[in-house]
C-alpha distance (Angstrom), angle and dihedral (degrees) to the residues before:
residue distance angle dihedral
X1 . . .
X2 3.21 . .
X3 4.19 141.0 .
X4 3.16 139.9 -168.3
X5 3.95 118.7 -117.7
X6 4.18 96.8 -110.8
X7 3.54 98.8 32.8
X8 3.69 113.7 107.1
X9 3.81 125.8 -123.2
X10 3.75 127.9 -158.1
X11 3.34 121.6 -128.8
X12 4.06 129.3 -144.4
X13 3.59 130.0 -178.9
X14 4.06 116.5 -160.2
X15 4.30 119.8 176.9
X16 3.92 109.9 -143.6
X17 3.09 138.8 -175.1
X18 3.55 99.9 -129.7
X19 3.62 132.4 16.1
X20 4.18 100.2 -152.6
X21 4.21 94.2 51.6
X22 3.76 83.9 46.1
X23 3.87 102.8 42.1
X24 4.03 80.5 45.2
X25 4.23 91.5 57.6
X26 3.32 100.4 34.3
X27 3.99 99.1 50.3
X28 3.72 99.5 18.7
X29 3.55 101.5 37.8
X30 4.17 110.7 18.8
X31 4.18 81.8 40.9
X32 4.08 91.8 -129.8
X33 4.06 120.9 158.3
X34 3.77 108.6 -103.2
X35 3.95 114.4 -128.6
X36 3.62 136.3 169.7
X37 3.34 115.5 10.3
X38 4.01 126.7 -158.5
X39 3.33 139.9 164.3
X40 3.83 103.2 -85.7
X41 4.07 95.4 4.9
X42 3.39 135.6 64.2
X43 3.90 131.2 179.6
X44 4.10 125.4 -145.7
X45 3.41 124.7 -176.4
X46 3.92 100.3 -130.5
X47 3.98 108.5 -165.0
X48 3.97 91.0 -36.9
X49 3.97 99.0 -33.9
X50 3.40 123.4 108.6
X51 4.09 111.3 -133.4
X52 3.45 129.3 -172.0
X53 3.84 127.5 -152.8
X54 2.99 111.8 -147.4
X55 4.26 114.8 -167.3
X56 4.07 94.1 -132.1
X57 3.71 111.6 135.0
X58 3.05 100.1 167.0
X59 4.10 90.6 59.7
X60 3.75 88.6 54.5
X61 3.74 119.2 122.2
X62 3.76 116.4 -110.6
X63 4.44 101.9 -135.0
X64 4.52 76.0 -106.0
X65 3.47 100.1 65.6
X66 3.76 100.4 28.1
X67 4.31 91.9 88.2
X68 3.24 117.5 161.5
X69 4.14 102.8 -26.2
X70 3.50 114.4 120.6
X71 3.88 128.9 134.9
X72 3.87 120.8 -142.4
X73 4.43 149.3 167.9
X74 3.74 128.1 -116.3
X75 3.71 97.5 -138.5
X76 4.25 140.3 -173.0
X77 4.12 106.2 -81.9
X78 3.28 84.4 -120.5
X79 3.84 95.9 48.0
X80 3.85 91.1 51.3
X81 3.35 98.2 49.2
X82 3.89 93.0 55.8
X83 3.26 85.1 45.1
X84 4.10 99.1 52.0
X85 3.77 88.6 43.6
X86 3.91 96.3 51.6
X87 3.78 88.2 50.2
X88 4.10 94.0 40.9
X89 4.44 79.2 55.3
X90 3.72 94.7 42.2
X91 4.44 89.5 47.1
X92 3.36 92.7 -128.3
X93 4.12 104.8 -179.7
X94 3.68 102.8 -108.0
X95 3.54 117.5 -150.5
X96 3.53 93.6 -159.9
X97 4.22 119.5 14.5
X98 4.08 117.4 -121.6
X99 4.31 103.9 -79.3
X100 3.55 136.2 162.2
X101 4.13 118.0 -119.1
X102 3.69 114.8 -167.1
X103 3.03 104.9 18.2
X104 3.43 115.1 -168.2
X105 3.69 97.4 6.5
X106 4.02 126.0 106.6
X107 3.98 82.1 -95.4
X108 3.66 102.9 55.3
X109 3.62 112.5 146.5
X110 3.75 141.4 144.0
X111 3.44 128.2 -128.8
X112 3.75 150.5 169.3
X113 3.40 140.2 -155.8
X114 4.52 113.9 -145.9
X115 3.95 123.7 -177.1
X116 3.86 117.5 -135.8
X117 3.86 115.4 -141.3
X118 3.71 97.1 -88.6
X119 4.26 89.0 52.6
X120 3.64 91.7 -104.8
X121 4.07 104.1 149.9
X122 3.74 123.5 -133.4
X123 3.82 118.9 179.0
X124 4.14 121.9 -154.6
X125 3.43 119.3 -140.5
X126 4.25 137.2 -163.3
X127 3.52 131.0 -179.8
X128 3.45 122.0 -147.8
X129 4.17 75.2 -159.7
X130 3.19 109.7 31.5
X131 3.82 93.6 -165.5
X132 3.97 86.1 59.5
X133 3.74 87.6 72.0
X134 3.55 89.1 87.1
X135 3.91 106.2 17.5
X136 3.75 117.5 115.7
């Protein structure tokens, strides 16, 4: 993947508990550019963010203490739903099944919320309006 010089990159760093499962979901399964690779970390570029995997089990997040923190894209409809499906083949645990919120409204969307390996939660957004997204 490539960047230009000035353009910024976010960064994201995840502890799992171990780096093959994860470099296996996140490229294989998720679709995201593998980068750097070391010997306990590895970085993806998930939809434009860099992420770093870093092989730390014991900093993983038992399903109690994970509450509400998850980290996520707002993607093309037709994007997502590729997406969605490829996961719903692959039986990735979903932590929250494909549904519609909104419907109807000015902020309809659909969205989805997946589990990596290590229980780290990522949720899946669509706008039926993309410029809702944002919109107060």
């Amino acid at each position: 993947m490539q960047f230009e010089p000035d353009e910024p990159i976010l960064h994201l760093s995840l502890p799992v508990r171990d780096l093959e499962e994860s470099r296996h979901f996140y490229v294989d399964v998720l679709g995201c550019a593998p980068a750097r690779v070391g010997d306990r970390a590895l970085d993806v570029f998930f939809f434009g963010c860099q992420v770093t995997l870093h092989e730390r089990p014991a900093e993983v997040l038992t399903p109690e203490q994970r509450g509400v923190r998850h980290f996520g894209v707002t993607l093309p409809q037709d994007r997502w739903r590729e997406l969605v499906d490829r996961l719903q083949a692959e039986g990735a645990p979903f932590v929250r099944e494909p549904a519609i919120d909104y419907a109807g409204t000015p902020h309809e969307q659909r969205k989805a919320m997946v589990s990596d390996p290590s229980g780290n939660a990522i949720e899946l957004k669509t706008y039926k309006d993309p410029g809702a997204a944002l919109a107060g």
